[in-house]
C-alpha positions as CSV (number, residue, x, y, z in Angstrom):
1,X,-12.2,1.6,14.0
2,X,-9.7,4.4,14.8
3,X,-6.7,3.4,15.0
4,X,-6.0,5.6,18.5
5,X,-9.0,3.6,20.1
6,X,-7.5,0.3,18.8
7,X,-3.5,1.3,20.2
8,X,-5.0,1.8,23.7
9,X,-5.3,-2.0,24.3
10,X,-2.5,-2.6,21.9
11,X,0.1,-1.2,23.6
12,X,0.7,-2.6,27.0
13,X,0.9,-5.7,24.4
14,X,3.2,-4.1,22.6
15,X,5.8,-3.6,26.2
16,X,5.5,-7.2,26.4
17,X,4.5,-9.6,24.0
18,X,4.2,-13.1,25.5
19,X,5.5,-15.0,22.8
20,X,8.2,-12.7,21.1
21,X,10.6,-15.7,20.9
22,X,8.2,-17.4,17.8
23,X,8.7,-15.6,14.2
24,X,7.5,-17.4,10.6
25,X,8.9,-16.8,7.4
26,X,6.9,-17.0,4.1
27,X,4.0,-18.2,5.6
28,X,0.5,-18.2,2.8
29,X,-2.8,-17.6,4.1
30,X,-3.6,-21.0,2.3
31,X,-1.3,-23.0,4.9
32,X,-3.4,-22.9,7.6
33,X,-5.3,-25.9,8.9
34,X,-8.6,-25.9,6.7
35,X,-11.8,-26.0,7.8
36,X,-13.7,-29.2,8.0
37,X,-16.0,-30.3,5.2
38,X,-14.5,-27.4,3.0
39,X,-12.7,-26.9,-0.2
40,X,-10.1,-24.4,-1.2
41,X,-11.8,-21.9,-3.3
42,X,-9.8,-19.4,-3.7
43,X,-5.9,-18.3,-2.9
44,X,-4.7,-14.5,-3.6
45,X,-1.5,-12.6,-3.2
46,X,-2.5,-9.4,-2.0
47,X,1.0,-7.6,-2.0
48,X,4.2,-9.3,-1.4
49,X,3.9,-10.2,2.2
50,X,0.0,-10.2,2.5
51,X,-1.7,-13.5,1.0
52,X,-5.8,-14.6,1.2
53,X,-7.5,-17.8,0.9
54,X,-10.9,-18.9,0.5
55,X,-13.1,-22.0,1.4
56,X,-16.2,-22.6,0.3
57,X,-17.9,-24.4,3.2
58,X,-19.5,-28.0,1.9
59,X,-22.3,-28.2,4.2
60,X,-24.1,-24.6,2.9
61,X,-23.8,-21.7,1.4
62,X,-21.2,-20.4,3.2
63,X,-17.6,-19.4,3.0
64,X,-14.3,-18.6,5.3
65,X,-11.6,-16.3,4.6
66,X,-8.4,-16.1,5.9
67,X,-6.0,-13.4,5.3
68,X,-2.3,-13.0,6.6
69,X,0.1,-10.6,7.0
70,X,3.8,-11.0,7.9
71,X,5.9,-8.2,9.1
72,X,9.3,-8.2,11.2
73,X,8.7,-8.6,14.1
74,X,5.6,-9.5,16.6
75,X,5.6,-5.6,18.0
76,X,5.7,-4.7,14.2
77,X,2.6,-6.4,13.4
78,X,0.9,-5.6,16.5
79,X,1.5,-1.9,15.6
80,X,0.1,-2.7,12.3
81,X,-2.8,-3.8,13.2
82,X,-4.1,-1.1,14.5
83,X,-3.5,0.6,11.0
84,X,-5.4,-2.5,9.4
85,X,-8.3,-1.7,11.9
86,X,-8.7,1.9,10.9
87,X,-9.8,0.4,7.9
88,X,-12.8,-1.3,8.9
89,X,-16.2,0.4,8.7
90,X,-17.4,0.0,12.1
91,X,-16.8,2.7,14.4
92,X,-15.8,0.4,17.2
93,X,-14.6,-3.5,17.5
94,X,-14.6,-4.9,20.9
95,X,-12.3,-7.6,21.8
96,X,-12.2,-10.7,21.4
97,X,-10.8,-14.0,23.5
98,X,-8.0,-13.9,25.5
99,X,-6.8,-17.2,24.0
100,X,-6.6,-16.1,20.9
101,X,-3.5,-14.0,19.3
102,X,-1.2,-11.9,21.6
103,X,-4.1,-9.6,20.9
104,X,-7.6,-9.9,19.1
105,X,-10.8,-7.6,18.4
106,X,-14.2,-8.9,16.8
107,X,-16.9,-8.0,14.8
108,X,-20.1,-7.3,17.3
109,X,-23.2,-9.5,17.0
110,X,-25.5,-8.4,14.0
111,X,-22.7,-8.0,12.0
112,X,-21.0,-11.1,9.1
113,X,-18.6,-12.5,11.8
114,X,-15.1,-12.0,11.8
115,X,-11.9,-12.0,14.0
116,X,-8.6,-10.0,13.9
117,X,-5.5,-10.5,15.7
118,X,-2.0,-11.3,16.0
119,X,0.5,-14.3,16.5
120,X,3.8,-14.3,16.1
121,X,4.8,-11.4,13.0
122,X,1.8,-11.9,11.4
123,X,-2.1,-10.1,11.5
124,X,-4.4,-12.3,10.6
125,X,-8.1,-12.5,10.3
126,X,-10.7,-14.6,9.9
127,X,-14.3,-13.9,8.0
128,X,-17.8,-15.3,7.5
129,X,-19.3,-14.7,4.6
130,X,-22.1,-16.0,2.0
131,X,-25.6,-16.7,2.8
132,X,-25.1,-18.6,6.1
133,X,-22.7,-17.5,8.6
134,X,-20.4,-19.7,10.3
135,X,-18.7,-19.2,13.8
136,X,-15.3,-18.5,12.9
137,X,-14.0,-18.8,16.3
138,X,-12.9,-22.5,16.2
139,X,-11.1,-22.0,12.8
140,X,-9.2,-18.9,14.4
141,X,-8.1,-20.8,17.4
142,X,-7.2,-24.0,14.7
143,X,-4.9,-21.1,13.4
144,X,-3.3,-20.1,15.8
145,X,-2.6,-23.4,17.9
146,X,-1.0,-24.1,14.7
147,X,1.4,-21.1,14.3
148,X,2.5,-21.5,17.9
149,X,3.3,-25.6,17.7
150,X,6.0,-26.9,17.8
151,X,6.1,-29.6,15.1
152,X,5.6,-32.8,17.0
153,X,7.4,-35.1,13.9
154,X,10.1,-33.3,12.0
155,X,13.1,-34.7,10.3
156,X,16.4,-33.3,11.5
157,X,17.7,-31.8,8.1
158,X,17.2,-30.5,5.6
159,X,17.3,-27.0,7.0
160,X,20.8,-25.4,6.9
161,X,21.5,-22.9,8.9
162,X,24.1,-20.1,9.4
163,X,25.6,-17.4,11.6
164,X,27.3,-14.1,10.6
165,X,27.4,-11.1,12.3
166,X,24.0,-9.6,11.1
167,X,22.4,-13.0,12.3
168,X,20.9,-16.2,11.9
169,X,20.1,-17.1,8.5
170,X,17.7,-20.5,7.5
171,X,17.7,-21.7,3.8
172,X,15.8,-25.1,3.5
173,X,16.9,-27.4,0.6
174,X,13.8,-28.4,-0.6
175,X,11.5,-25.4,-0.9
176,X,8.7,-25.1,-2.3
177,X,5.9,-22.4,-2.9
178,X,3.6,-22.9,0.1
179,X,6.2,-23.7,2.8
180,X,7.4,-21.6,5.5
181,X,10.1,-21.1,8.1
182,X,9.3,-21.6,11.7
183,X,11.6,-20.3,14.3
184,X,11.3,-21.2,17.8
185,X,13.3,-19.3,20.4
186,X,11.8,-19.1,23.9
187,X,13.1,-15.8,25.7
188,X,14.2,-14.2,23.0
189,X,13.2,-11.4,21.0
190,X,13.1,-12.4,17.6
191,X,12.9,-10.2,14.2
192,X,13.8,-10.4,10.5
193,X,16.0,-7.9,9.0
194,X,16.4,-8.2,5.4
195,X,17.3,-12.4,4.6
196,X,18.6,-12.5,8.3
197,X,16.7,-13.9,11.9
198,X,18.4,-11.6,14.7
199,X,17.7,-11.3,18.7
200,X,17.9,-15.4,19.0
201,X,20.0,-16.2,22.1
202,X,19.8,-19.6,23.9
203,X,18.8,-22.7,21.5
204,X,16.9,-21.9,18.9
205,X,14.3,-25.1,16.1
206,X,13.8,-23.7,13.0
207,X,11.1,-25.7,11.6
208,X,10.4,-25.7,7.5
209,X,6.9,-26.8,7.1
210,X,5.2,-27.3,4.3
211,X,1.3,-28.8,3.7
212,X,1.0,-32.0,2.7
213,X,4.9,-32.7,2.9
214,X,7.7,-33.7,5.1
215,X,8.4,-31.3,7.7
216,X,12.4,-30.5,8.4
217,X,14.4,-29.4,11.4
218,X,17.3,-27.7,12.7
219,X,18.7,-26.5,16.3
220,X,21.5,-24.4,17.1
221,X,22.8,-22.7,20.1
222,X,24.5,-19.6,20.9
């Protein structure tokens, strides 16, 4: 898809993201809420801020893919998209559901189904593939409910968090190698740059989730 075709409905987006006060840190393809009756098959760092994970899909011969992308900032990655679209082979996607993403595009029917689009810094996408195909679009929306949650039990703690004058900085205490930092600033206009969270005003949670563990909290307020 060319990536001039694909920046035509991006960019209004761009002006005006609706959720520009919602940025992740660290976040692994393989975090995301899995599929039912599925097993993780497969999990791959593409380059250092792009991961993908498989599941092999218990109920056929068919598989899911996820892959995600994290960049600095939600207009970042929605500008990046459009690059990532160039690359696939079909001349033209058309979109997809306005409840998923700030913006998403689909492969048209006759095609292995698949969904791209972006929440928060990230592009993600979703694919069918193997013998059977599988609607992908309940898994996509799983996904993205996910990333914009706000983590209905976390522990206040274990989160510290400081201010300098480059910005907000989050360093959880217990880390490990499939959590991520979730920061949650409504009305603001969030973005990394380098190690430090900047445009937070008002209260912002930062969240550090982690599958299968104890999530931790933290607020402050400028």
């Amino acid at each position: 898809m060319r990536s001039d075709e694909s920046m035509r409905a991006i960019e209004p987006v761009i002006a005006k993201p609706a959720e520009a006060g919602l940025l992740v840190i660290g976040f692994k393809a393989w975090a995301v809420p899995e599929e039912r009756e599925s097993a993780l098959a497969m999990r791959e760092q593409l380059a250092p801020n792009s991961t993908r994970a498989v599941w092999d899909l218990r109920y056929g011969q068919a598989r899911v893919a996820v892959t995600a992308t994290e960049y600095t900032s939600v207009r970042h990655a929605l500008k990046s998209l459009a690059d990532e679209l160039e690359q696939n082979q079909l001349a033209t996607l058309p979109p997809g559901p306005s409840d998923v993403g700030e913006i998403s595009f689909m492969h048209p029917d006759g095609v292995p189904p698949a969904i791209f689009f972006v929440r928060a810094n990230l592009t993600l996408a979703v694919f069918s593939f193997g013998r059977e195909p599988v609607d992908i679009l309940p898994f996509a929306r799983r996904i993205d409910a996910e990333l914009r949650a706000r983590p209905k039990e976390a522990r206040d703690g274990g989160v510290e968090l400081t201010y300098d004058e480059r910005g907000l900085r989050a360093s959880p205490r217990w880390s490990g190698p499939d959590g991520y930092v979730k920061v949650l600033a409504p009305g603001s206009d969030l973005r990394k740059e380098g190690d430090a969270i900047v445009g937070a005003t008002g209260e912002a949670e930062v969240f550090y989730i982690e599958p299968g563990r104890e999530t931790y909290s933290a607020k402050v307020k400028r």
